[in-house]
C-alpha positions as protocol buffer text, in pm:
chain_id: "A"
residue {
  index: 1
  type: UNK
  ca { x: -1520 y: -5620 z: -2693 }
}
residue {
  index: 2
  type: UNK
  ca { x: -1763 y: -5792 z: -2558 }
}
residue {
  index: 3
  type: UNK
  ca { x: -1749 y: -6209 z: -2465 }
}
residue {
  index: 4
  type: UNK
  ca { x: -2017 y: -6454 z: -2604 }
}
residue {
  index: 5
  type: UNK
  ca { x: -2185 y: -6610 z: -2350 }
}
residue {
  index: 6
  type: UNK
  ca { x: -2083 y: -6976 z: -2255 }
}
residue {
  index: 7
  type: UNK
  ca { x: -2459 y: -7007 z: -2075 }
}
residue {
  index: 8
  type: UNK
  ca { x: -2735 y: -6817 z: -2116 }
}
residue {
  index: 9
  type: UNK
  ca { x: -3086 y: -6809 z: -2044 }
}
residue {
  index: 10
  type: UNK
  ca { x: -3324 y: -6560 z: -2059 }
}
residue {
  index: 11
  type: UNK
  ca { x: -3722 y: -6569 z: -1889 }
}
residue {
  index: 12
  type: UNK
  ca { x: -4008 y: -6317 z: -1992 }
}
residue {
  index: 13
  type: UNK
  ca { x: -4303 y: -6291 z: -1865 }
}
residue {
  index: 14
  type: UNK
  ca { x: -4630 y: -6488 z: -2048 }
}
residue {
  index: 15
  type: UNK
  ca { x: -4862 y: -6208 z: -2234 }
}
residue {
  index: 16
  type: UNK
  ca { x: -5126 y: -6347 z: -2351 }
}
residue {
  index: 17
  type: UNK
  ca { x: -5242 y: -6002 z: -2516 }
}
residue {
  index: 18
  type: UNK
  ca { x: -5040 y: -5765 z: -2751 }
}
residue {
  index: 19
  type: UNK
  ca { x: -5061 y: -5386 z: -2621 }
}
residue {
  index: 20
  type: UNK
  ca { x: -5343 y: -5358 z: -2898 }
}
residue {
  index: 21
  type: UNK
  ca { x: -5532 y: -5665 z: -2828 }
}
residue {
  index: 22
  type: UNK
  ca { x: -5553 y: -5518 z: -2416 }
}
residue {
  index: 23
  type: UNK
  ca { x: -5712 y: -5203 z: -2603 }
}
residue {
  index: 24
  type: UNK
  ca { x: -5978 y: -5368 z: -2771 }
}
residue {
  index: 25
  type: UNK
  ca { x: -6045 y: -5610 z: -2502 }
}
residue {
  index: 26
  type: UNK
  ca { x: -6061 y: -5329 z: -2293 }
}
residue {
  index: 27
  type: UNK
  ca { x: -6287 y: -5076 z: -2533 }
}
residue {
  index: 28
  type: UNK
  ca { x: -6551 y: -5369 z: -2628 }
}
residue {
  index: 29
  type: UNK
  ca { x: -6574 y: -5360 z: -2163 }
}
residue {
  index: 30
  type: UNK
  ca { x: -6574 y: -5054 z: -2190 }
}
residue {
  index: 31
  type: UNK
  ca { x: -6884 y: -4987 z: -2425 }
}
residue {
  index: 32
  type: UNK
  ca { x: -7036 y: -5286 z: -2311 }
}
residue {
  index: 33
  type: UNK
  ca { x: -7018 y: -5157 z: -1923 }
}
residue {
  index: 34
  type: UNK
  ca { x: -7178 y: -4793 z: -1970 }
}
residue {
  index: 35
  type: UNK
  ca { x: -7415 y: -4928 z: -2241 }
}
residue {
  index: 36
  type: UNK
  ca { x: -7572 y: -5135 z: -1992 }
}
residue {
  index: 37
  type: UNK
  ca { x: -7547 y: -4853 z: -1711 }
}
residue {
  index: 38
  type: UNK
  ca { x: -7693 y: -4580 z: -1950 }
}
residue {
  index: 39
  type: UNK
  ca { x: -8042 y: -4830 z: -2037 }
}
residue {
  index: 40
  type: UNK
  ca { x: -8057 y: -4842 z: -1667 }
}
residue {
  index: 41
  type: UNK
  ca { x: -8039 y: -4495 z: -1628 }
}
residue {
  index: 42
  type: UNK
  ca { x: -8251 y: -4429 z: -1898 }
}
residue {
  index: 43
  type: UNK
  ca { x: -8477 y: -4632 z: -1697 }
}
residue {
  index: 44
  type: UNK
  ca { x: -8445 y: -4416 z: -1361 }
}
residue {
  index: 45
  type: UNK
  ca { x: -8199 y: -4666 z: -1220 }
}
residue {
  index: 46
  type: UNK
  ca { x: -7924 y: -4391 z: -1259 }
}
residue {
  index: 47
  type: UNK
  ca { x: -7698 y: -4524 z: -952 }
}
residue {
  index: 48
  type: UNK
  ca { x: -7580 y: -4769 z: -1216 }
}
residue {
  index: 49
  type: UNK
  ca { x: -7378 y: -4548 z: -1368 }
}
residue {
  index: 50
  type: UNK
  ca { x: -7097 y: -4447 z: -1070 }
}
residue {
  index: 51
  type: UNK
  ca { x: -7079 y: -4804 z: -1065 }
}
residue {
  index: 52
  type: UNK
  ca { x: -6985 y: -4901 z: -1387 }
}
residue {
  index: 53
  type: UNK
  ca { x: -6734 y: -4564 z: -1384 }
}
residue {
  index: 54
  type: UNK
  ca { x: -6551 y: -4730 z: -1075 }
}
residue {
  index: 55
  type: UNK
  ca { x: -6585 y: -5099 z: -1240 }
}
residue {
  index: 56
  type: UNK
  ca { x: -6393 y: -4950 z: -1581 }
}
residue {
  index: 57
  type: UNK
  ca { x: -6168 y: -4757 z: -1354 }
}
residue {
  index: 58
  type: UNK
  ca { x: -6048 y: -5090 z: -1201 }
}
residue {
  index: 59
  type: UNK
  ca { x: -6051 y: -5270 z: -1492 }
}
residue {
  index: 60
  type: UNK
  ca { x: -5849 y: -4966 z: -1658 }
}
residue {
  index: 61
  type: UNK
  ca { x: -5530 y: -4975 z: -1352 }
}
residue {
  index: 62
  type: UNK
  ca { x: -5534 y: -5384 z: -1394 }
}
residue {
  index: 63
  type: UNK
  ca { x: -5514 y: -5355 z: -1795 }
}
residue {
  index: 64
  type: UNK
  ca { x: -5222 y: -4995 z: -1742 }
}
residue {
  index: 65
  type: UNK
  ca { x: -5005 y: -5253 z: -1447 }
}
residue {
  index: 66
  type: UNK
  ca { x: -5023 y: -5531 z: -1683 }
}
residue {
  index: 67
  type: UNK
  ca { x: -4930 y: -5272 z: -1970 }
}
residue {
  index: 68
  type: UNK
  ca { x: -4631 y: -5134 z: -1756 }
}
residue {
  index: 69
  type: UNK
  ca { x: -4476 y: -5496 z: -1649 }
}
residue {
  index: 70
  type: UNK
  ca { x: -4565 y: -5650 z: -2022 }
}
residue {
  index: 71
  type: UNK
  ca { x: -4161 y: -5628 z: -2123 }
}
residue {
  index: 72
  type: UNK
  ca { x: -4035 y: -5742 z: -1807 }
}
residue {
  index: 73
  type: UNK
  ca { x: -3767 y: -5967 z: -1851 }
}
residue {
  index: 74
  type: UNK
  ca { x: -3467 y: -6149 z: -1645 }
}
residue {
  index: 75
  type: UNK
  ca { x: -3153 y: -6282 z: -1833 }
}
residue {
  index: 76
  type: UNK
  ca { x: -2885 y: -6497 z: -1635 }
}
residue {
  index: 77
  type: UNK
  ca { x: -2565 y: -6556 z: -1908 }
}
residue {
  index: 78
  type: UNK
  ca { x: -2157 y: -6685 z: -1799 }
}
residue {
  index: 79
  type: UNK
  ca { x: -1889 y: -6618 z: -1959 }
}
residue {
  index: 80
  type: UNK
  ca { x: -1557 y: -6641 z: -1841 }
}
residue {
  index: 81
  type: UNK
  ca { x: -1523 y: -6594 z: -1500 }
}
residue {
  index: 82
  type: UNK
  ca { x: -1840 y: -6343 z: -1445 }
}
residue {
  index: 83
  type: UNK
  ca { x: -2212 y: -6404 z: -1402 }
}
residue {
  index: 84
  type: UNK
  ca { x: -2397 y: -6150 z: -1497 }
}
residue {
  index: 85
  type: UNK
  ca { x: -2808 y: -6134 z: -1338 }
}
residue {
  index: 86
  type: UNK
  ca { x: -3025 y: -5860 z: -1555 }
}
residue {
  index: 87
  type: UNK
  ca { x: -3377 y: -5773 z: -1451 }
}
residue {
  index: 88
  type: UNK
  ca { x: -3578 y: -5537 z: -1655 }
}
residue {
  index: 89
  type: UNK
  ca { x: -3939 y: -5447 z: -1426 }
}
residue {
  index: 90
  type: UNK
  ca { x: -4124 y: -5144 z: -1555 }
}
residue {
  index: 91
  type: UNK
  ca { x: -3857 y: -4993 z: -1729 }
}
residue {
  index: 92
  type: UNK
  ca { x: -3622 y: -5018 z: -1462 }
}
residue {
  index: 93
  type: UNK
  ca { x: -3256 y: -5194 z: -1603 }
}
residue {
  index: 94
  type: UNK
  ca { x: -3095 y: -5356 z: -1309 }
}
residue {
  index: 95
  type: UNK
  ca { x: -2818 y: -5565 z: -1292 }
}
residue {
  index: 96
  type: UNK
  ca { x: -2570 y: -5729 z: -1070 }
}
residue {
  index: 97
  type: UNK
  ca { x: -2266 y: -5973 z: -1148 }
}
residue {
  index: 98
  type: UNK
  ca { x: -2076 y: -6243 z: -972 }
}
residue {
  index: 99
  type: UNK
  ca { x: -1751 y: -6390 z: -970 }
}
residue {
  index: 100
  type: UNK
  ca { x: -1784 y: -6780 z: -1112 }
}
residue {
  index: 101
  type: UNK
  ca { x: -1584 y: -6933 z: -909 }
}
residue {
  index: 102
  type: UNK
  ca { x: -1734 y: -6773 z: -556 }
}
residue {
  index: 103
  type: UNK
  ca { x: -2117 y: -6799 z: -637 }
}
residue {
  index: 104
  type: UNK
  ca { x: -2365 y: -7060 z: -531 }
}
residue {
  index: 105
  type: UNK
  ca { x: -2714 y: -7099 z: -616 }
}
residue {
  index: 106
  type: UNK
  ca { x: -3005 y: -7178 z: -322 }
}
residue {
  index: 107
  type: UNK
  ca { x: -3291 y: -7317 z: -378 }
}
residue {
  index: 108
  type: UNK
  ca { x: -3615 y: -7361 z: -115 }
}
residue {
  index: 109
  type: UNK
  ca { x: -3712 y: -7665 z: -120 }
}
residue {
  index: 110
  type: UNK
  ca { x: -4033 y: -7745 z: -388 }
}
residue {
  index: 111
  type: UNK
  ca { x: -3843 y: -7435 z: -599 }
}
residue {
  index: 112
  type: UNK
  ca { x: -4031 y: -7239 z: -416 }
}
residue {
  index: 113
  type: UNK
  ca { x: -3741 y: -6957 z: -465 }
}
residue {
  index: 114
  type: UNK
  ca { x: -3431 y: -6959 z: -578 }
}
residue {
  index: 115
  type: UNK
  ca { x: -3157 y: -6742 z: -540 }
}
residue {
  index: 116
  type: UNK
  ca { x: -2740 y: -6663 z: -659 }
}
residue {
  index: 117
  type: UNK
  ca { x: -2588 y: -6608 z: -355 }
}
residue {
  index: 118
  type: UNK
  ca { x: -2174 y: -6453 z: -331 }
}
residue {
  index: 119
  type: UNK
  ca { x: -1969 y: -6285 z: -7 }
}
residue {
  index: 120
  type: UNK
  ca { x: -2309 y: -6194 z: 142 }
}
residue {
  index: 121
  type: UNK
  ca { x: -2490 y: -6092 z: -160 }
}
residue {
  index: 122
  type: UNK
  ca { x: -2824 y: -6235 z: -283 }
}
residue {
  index: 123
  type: UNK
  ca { x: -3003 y: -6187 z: -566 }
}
residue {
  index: 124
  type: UNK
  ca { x: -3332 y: -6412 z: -618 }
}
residue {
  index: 125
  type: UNK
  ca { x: -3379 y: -6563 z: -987 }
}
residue {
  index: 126
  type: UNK
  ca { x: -3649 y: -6734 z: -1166 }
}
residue {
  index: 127
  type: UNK
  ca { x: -3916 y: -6491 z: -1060 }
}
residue {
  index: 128
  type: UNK
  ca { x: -4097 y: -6527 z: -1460 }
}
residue {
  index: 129
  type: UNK
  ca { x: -4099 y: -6918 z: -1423 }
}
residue {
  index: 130
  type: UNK
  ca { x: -4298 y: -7186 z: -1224 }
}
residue {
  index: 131
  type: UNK
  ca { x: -4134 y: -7404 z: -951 }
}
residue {
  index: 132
  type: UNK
  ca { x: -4037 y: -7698 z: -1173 }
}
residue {
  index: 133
  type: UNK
  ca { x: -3862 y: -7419 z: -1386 }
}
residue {
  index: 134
  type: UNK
  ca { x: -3682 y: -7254 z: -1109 }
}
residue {
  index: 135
  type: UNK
  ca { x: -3537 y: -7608 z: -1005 }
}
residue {
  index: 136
  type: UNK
  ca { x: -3392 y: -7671 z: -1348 }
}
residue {
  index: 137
  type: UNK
  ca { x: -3266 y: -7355 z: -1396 }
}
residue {
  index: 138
  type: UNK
  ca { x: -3071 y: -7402 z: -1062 }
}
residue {
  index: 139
  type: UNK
  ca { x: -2969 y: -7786 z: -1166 }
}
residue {
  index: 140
  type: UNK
  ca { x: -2861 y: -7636 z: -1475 }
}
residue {
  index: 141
  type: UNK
  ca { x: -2677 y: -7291 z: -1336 }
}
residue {
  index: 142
  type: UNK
  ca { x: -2573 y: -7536 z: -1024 }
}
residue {
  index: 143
  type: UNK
  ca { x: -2392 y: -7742 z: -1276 }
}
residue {
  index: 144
  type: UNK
  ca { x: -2223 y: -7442 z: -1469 }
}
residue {
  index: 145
  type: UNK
  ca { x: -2122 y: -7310 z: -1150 }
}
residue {
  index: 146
  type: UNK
  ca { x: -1942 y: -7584 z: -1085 }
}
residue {
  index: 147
  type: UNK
  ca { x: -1761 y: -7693 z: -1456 }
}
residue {
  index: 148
  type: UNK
  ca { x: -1592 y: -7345 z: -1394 }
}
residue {
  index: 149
  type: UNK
  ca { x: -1422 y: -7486 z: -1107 }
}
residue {
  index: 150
  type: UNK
  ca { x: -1305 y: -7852 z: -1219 }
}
């Protein structure tokens, strides 16, 4: 069975757009792009045309890499004596666990990173949150660290 989790925080990343609203955004470009490179054409300025192809092919890998990473997720949670680190990039699970009482957390200074660190191990956390947020999440899993030892 399972233990509930005595901390627990979990960090997604911000999507602005739903899978559908990317599509539409994405079709109205679309039209709009090879609309305005067909009237050019029809008006003997058919170079247009490859260009607005390789424009909507960019556009197309930005919207499919922002598709692919949309779920991504990272969930820190303690119970007991384990710490348990989940990452979930591009439908890749990964996850790695601690002891309580051995790990640490390091932070760069300005939160510029942050990591849980244990007998030579190092994962980096906070990678879905600003700088501010990584340096109260490590205040915060600092000070949880810690209660399990006192």
């Amino acid at each position: 069975m399972a233990r509930v989790a005595e901390f627990e925080r979990v960090a997604r990343r911000n999507n602005s757009l739903s899978s559908i609203g990317r599509l539409l955004v994405f079709g109205f470009l679309f039209i709009v792009s090879v609309g305005i490179g067909c009237a050019f054409a029809a008006l003997g300025a058919w170079l247009v045309l490859p260009f607005a192809g390789i424009e909507m092919l960019g556009l197309y890998c930005a919207f499919r890499y922002i598709d692919l990473h949309a779920a991504d997720y990272e969930r820190i949670a303690i119970a007991g004596d384990r710490v348990k680190v989940e990452f979930f990039e591009a439908g890749r699970a990964q996850s790695h666990e601690f002891n309580r009482c051995w790990a640490r957390v390091a932070a760069a200074p300005g939160g510029g990173r942050v990591a849980l660190r244990s007998h030579g191990r190092e994962v980096e956390i906070g990678r879905h949150r600003n700088n501010d947020e990584r340096l109260e999440l490590a205040r915060e899993l600092g000070y949880q660290l810690r209660a399990a030892t006192h």
